[in-house]
N, C-alpha and C positions, 0 to 999 in steps of 0.2 A: 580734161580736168576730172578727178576724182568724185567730184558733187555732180559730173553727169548733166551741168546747164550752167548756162551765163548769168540765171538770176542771184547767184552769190556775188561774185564780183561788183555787179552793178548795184544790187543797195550798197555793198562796203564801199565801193568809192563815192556815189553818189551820198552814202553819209556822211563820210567823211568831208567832203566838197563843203555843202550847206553847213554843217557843224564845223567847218574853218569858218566859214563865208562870215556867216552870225556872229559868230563866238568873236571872231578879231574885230569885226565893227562895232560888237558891244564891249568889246576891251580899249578899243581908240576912244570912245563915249568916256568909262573909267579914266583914264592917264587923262586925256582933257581935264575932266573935274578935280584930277586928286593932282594935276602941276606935275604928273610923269612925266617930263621931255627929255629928249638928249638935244643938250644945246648946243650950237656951233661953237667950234674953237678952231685955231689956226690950221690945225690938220682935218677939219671936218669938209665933205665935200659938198654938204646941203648948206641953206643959208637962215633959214629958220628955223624955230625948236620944232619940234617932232614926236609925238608919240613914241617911243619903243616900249621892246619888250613884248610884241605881239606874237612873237616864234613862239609865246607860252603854248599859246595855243595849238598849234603844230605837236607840240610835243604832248599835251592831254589828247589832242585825236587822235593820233601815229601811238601811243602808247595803249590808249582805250584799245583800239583798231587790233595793235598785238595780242590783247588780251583775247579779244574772238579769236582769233585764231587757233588758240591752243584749247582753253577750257568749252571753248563752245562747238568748236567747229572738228577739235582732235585734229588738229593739225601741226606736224612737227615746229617747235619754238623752242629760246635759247631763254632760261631764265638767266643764264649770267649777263646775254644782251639787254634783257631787260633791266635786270640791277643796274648794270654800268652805265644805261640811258640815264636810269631816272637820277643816280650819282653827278652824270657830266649835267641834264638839266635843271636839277639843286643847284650846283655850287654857282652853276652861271647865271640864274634865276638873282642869287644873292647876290652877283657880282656885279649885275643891272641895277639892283638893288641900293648894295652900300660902295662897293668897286673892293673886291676880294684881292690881297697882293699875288703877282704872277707864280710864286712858289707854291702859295694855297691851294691855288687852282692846278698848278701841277702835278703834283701829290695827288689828287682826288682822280687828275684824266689817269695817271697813273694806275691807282688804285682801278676805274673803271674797264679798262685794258685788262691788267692782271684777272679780274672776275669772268669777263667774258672768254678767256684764255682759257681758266683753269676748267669752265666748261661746256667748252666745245673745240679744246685745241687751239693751235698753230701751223702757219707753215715750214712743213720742214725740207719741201722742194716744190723749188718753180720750174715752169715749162717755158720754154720762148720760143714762139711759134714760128716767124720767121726761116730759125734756123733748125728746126726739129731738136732743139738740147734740151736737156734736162739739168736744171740745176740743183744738186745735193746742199740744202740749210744744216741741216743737223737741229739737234737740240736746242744747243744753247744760242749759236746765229738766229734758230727760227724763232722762237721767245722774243728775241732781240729782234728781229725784223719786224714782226706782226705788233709787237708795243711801239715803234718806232711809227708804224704805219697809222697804226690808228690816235697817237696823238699829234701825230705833225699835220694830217687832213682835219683831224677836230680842230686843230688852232687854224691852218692854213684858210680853213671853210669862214672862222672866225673876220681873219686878216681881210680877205677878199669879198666880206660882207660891208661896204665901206661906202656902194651908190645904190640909187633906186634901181630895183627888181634883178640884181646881177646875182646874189647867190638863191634868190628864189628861182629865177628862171635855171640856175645848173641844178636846182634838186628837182625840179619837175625834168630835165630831160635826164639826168644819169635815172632818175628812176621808175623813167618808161623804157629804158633803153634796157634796165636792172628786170624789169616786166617783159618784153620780149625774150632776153637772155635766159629767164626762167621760164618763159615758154617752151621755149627750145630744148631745153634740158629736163622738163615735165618735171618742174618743182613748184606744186601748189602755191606752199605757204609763202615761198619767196616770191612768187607773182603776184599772190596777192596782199603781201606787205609791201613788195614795190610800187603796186596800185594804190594804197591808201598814202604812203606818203605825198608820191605825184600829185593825188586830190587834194590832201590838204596846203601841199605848196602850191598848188595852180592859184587856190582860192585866197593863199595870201599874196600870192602875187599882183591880184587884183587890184588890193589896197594897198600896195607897195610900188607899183609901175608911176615913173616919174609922169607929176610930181608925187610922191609917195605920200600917203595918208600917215603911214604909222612904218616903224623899222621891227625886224624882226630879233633886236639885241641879240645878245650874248647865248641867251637861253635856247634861242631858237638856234643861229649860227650855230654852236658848240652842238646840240644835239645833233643836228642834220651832217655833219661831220664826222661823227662817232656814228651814225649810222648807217652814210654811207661807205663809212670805214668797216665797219662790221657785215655791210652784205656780203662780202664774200666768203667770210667765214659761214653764215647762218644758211648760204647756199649749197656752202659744202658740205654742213652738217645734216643739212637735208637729202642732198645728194646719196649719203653714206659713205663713201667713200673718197678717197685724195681726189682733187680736179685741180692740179696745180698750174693749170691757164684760168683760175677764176682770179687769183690778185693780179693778172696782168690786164684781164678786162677791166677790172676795177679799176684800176689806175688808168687805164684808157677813158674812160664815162667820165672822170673828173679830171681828166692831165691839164688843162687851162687853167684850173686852180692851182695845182700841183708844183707845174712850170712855174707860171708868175713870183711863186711863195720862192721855190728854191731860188730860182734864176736872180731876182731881188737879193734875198738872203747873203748871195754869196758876193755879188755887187757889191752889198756894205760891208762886209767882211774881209774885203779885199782892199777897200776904199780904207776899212781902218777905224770903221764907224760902229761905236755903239747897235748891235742888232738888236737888241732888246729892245729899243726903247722905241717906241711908237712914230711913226712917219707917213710920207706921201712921194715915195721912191718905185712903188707896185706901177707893172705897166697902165694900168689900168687907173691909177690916179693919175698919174701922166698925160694921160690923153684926156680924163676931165680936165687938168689945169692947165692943157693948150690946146682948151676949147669946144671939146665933141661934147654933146651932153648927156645925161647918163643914160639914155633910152639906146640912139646908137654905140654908146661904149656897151651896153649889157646883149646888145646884138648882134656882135663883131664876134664876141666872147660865146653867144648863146650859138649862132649859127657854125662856128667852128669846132665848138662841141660835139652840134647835133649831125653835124658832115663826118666826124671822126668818128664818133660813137655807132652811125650809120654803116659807116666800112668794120669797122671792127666785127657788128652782129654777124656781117654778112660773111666773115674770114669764121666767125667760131660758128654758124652754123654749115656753112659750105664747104670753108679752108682753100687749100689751094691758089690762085692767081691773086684771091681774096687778101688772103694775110697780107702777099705783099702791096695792091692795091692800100690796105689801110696805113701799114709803114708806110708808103710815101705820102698817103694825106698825112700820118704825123708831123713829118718833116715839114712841109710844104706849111700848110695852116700853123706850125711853130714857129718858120721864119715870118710866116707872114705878121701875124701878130706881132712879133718879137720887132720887123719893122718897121709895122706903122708906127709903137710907142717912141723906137730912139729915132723913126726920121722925123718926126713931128718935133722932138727933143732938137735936131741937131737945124732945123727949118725956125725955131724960135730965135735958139741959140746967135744965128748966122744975121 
């Protein structure tokens, strides 16, 4: 690293950590006194009101956290990253708040995408390592890709934020995993904004591991989404140059969410069924409502991540036997998933 020692990293995480740690149990103190709860309803999968809206905090330290980086430390940042955060954690902040309709909020993810675009690009060719190709976007496909990308994981991060400590624990591992990848690649600033976020979701995860103290709303979900939608960009802008295997890593650190959201999606789309509208159809509600509780469903989830995302570093730092060792953990850990939720489904059913 460029600063020549380890003592950077370690207070940025290490403040990062405590400055969640505090900050969300003097905000679960708030919502207690001020009647902040998310109350159960027919689709809810806790059974008493709750705290949320604690991911605020997530987003003041992962945001403060970027700000060292740049004006203090001179280290390459994206101020459209930065707009577009603090855009997607406004409108979602309100959305916890008063419940913003799905167009309002789309428009805004929209608008946050386009800012972080217009400064520091798009892709406009992917790599697929597998089979050594190179895939040509162009222009207007890559616009179109890179805005597709980062609002379907902003919402998907969303969606899949639904039980105790499951999207906390995938932002602590995509972004240690995001923290080794930019080891490897000797990209300061993206290791050590991948370290500050890791900290401050380890440390909300704490208060969020069933039974959950407090939820990390809208605010928090939607940021952590657009963020981890944006590391690859902010890696590549740091890199200098095109690295067109960074959205495939990416998409590999998070594919559990990914999966779930489409795989669902197309189920009800198929089925014939209203997709818009709010449900409990994700594999991952499924296996709370026949029965696991949410500790092992966010373990099933966390550990198939942390096995994939494992093989992945070891294919883009080594390559070779690698790559394909992680394609068939893909495969493998996506049926598996994929069959505990319909054999569980088809074991009730029966």
């Amino acid at each position: 690293m460029n600063s020549g020692t380890v003592t950077v990293p370690i207070i940025l995480f290490a403040a990062a950590f405590f400055a969640s740690l505090l900050g969300i149990s003097l905000f679960t103190r708030w919502s207690l006194n001020r009647g902040f709860f998310d109350v159960p309803n027919e689709r809810s999968s806790h059974s008493k009101p709750t705290p949320r809206g604690g991911g605020l905090l997530i987003v003041l330290v992962c945001l403060s956290g970027y700000l060292v980086l740049g004006p203090v430390l001179g280290l390459t940042v994206s101020w459209g990253y930065f707009a577009g955060a603090l855009l997607v954690a406004v409108i979602s902040w309100l959305d916890d708040l008063y419940s913003v309709p799905f167009w309002g909020r789309l428009v805004v993810h929209l608008a946050a995408a386009g800012i972080l675009i217009l400064d520091i690009g798009f892709w406009s060719d992917l790599y697929l390592p597998l089979i050594s190709a190179h895939v040509p976007l162009g222009s207007l496909i890559g616009v179109l890709f890179t805005v597709a990308w980062l609002v379907w994981l902003l919402n998907a991060y969303n969606f899949m934020d639904g039980i105790d400590g499951l999207a906390g624990l995938q932002a602590v591992l995509a972004s240690v995993a995001w923290a080794f990848a930019a080891y490897a690649l000797n990209l300061e600033s993206t290791l050590l904004f991948s370290g500050i976020v890791a900290s401050s979701s380890a440390a909300f995860l704490i208060h969020n591991w069933q039974p959950a103290k407090v939820f990390m709303g809208d605010v928090g979900s939607a940021f952590l989404g657009f963020t981890l939608g944006a590391m690859p960009l902010l890696a590549r802008n740091e890199f200098g140059h095109d690295a067109p295997v960074l959205p495939v890593v990416a998409l590999m650190f998070v594919w559990f969410f990914v999966f779930d959201t489409v795989f669902t999606f197309i189920r009800r789309l198929l089925s014939r069924k209203r997709v818009w509208q709010a449900h409990r159809e994700h594999i991952y509600q499924k296996l709370i409502i026949e029965g696991k509780n949410h500790s092992t469903v966010t373990l099933i989830y966390g550990f198939a991540s942390a096995l994939l995302s494992f093989f992945v570093l070891l294919s883009l730092m080594l390559s070779g036997i690698y790559a394909v060792l992680a394609f068939l953990s893909l495969v493998v850990l996506t049926l598996l998933v994929t069959y505990l939720g319909l054999r569980e489904r088809a074991d009730v059913n029966h």
